[in-house]
C-alpha positions as CSV (number, residue, x, y, z in Angstrom):
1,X,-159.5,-7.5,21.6
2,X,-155.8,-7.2,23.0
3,X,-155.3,-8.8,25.9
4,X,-153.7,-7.1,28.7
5,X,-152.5,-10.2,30.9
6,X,-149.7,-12.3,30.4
7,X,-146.7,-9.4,29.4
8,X,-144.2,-11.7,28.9
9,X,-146.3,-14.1,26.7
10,X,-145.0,-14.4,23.0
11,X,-147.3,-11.8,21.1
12,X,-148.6,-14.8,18.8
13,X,-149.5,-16.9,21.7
14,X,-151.6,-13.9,23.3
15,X,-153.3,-13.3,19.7
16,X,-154.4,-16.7,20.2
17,X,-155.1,-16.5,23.2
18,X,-157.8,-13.1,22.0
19,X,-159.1,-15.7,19.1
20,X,-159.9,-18.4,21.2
21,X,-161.7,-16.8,24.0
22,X,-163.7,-15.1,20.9
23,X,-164.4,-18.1,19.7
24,X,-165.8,-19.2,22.9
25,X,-167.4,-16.8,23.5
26,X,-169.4,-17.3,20.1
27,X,-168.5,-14.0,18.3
28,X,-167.1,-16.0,15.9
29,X,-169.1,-19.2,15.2
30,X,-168.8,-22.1,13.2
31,X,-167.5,-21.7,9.4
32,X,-167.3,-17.6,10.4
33,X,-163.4,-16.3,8.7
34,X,-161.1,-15.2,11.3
35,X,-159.1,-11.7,10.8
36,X,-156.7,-12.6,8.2
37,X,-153.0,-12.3,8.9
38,X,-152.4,-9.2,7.5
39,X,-155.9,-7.6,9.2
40,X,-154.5,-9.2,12.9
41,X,-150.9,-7.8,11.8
42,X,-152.3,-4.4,11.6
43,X,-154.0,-4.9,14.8
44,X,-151.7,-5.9,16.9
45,X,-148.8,-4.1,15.3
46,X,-146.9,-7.1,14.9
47,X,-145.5,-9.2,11.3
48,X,-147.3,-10.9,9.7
49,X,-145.5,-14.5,10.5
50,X,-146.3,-13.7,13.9
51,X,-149.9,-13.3,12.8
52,X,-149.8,-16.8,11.1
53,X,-148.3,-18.2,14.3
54,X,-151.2,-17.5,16.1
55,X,-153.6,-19.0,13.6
56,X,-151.4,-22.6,14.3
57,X,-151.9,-22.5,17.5
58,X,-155.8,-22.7,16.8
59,X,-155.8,-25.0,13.9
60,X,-153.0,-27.5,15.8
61,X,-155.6,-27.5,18.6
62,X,-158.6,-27.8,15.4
63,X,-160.5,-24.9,16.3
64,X,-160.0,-23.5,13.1
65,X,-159.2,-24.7,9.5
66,X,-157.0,-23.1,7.1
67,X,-157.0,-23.1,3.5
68,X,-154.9,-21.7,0.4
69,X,-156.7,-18.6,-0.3
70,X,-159.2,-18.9,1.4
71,X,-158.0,-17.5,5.3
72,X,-158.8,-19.3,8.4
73,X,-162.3,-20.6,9.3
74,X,-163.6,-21.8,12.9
75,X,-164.2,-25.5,12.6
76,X,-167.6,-26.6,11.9
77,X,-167.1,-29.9,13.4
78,X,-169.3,-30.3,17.4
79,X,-166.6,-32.7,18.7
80,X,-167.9,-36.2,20.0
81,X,-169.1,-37.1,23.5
82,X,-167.7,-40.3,24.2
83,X,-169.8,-41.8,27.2
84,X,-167.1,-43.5,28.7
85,X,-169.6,-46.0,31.2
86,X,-172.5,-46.4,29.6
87,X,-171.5,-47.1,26.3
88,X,-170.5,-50.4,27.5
89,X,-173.5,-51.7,28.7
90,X,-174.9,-55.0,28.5
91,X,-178.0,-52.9,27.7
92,X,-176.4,-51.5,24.8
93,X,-174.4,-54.3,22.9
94,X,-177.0,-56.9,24.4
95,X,-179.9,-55.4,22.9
96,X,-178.2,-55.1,19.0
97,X,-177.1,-51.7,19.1
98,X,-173.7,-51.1,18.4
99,X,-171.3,-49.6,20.8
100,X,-170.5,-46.2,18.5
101,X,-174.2,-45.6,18.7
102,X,-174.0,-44.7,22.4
103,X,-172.0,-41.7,21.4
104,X,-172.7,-40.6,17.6
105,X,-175.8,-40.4,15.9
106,X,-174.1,-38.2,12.7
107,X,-173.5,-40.6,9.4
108,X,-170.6,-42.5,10.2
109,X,-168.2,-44.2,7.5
110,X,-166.1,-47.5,9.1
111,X,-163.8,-48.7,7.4
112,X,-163.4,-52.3,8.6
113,X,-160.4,-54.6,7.8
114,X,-159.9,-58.6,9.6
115,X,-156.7,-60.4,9.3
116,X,-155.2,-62.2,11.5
117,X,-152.0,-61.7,12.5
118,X,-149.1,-62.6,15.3
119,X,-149.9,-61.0,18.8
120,X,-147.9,-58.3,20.0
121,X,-145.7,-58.8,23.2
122,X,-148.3,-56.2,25.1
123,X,-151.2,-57.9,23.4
124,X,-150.1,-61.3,24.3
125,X,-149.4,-60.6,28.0
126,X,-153.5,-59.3,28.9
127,X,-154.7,-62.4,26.6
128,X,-152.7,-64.7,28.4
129,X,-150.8,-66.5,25.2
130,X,-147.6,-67.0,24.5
131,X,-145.9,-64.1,22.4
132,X,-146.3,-64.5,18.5
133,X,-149.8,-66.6,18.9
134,X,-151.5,-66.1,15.8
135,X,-155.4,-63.8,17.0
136,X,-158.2,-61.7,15.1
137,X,-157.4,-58.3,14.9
138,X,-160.2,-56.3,13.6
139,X,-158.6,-52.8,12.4
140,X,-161.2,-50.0,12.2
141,X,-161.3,-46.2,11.0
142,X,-163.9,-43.9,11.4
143,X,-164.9,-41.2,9.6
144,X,-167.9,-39.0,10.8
145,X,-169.1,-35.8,8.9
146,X,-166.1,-36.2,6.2
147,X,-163.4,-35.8,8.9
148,X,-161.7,-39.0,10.4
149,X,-162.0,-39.2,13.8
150,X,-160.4,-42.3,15.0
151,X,-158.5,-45.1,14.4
152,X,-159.1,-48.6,16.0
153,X,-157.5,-52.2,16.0
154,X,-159.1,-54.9,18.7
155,X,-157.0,-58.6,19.2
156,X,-159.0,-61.5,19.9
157,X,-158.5,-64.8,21.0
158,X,-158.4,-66.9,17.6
159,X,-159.1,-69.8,19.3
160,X,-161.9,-68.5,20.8
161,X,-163.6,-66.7,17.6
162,X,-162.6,-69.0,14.5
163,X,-165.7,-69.6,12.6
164,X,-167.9,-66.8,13.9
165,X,-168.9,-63.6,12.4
166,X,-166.0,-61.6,14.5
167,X,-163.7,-63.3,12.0
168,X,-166.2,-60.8,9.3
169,X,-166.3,-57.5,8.1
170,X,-169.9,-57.1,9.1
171,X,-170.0,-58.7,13.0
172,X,-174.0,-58.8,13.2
173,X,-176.2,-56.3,15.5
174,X,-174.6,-55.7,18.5
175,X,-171.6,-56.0,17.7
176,X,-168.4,-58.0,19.0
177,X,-169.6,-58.2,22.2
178,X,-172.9,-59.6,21.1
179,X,-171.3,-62.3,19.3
180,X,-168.8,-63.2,22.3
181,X,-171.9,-63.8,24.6
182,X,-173.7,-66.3,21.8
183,X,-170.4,-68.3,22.7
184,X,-170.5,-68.0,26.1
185,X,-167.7,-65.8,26.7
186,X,-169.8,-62.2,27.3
187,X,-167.9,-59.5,28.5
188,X,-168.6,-58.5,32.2
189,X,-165.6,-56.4,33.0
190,X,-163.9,-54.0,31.0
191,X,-160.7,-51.9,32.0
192,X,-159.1,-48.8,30.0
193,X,-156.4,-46.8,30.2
194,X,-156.0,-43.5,28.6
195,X,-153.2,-41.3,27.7
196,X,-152.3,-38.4,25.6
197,X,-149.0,-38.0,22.9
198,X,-148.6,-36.9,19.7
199,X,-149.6,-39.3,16.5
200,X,-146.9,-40.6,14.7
201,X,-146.6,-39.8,10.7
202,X,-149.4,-42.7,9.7
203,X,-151.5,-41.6,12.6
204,X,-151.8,-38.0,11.4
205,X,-152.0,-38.8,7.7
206,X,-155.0,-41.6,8.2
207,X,-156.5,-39.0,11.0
208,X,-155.9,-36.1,8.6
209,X,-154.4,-33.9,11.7
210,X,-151.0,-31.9,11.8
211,X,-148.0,-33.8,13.5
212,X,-148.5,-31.0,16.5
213,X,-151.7,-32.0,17.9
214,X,-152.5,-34.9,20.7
215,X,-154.1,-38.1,20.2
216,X,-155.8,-39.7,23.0
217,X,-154.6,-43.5,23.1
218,X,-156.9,-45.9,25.1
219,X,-156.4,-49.1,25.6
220,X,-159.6,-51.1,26.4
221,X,-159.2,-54.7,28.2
222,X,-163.0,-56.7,28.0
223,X,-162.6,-59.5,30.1
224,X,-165.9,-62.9,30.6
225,X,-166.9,-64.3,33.5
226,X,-164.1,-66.4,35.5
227,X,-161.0,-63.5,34.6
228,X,-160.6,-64.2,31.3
229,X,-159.4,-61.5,28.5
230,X,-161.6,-61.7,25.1
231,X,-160.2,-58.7,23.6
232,X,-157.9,-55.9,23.9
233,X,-159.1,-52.7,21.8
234,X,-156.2,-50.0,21.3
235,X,-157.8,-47.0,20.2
236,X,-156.2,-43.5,18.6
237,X,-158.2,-40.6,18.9
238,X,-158.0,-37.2,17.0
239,X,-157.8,-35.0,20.8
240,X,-159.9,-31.9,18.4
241,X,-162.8,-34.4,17.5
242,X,-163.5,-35.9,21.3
243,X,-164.9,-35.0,24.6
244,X,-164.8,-38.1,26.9
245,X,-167.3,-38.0,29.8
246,X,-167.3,-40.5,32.8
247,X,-170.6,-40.1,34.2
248,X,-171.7,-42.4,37.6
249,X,-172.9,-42.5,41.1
250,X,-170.5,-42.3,43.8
């Protein structure tokens, strides 16, 4: 399983390398144990810390798990595929299914927290209110097949969504979005923006990921009819638990 290209690669990184075009490839298949490190030491005729290297590479990038004893296991976790147009359909939200439906049929556990709070300087600017104006932020984490997938907080308007169920835990079928159009304020244009960086200490520890591997940050802006913003959602996503697909006509 050596691979002959790359000579001046690290030896770990081209172990790696080997592992995860095996694991592609489906030799090794979900919850299958990896070569140990001392079996992949022996192999390659290399130490064994360069052996465990190799294995972080793959779990930073959550192919594989690692546990205490028990060696390193290819993740059984099929990431999520995050339909990036569709999802936000008027068809969807309008017709009481929630937005997270769209992409994930798998039990899902949200953990759903509303305060309100003082708006951020970047929050304040796309809602059009002076900084420090008191909105809803609805703070979400979600947890799909026991592994925490991403974290979630949207702003909105307090003015605009005192006294209805946004200001709840449980929103109503459809959603958000569903209760902004029963107020007149249905979203009809949405803009995101997406980047990549590593998670900061509380991002990893609520996401349950090592400090070494990308989150995927988008920013969703939902604005109504006549240019007005009725929510920003900023969204962290474990990179290992997400495939985002943009499907539409050209």
């Amino acid at each position: 399983m050596a691979s002959e290209t790359g000579p001046q690669r690290p030896k770990y990184q081209r172990i790696a390398d080997d592992l995860r075009a095996a694991i592609e490839a489906g030799q090794y298949g979900p919850g299958d144990r990896l070569p140990g490190e001392s079996a992949l030491a022996q192999q390659y005729e290399v130490a064994s810390l360069t052996a465990r290297q190799a294995l972080k590479i793959l779990r930073t990038e959550g192919l594989v798990e690692t546990k205490r004893g028990a060696g390193a296991r290819v993740m059984p976790f099929s990431p999520i595929r995050r339909h990036g147009i569709q999802r936000l359909s008027r068809d969807q939200w309008g017709s009481g299914k929630s937005i997270w439906s769209a992409d994930e049929e798998r039990p899902t556990t949200i953990d759903v927290r509303v305060e309100t709070a003082a708006a951020p300087v970047h929050i304040a600017r796309v809602l059009d209110v002076p900084e420090g104006t008191a909105v809803c932020t609805r703070s979400r984490r979600y947890v799909v097949a026991e592994r925490p997938v991403m974290l979630a907080v949207s702003y909105l308007p307090l003015d605009l969504v005192e006294g209805t169920a946004i200001t709840r835990v449980d929103t109503g079928e459809g959603g958000t979005y569903a209760r902004l159009s029963e107020i007149g304020y249905a979203p009809v244009h949405f803009r995101e923006e997406i980047r990549c960086r590593l998670p900061n200490v509380e991002e990893a520890e609520q996401l349950g990921m090592p400090l070494e591997r990308p989150v995927i940050k988008v920013c969703r802006s939902a604005y109504a009819d006549g240019g007005r913003a009725v929510e920003v959602n900023e969204m962290t996503m474990d990179s290992a638990s997400y495939v985002l697909e943009y499907d539409f006509d050209a």
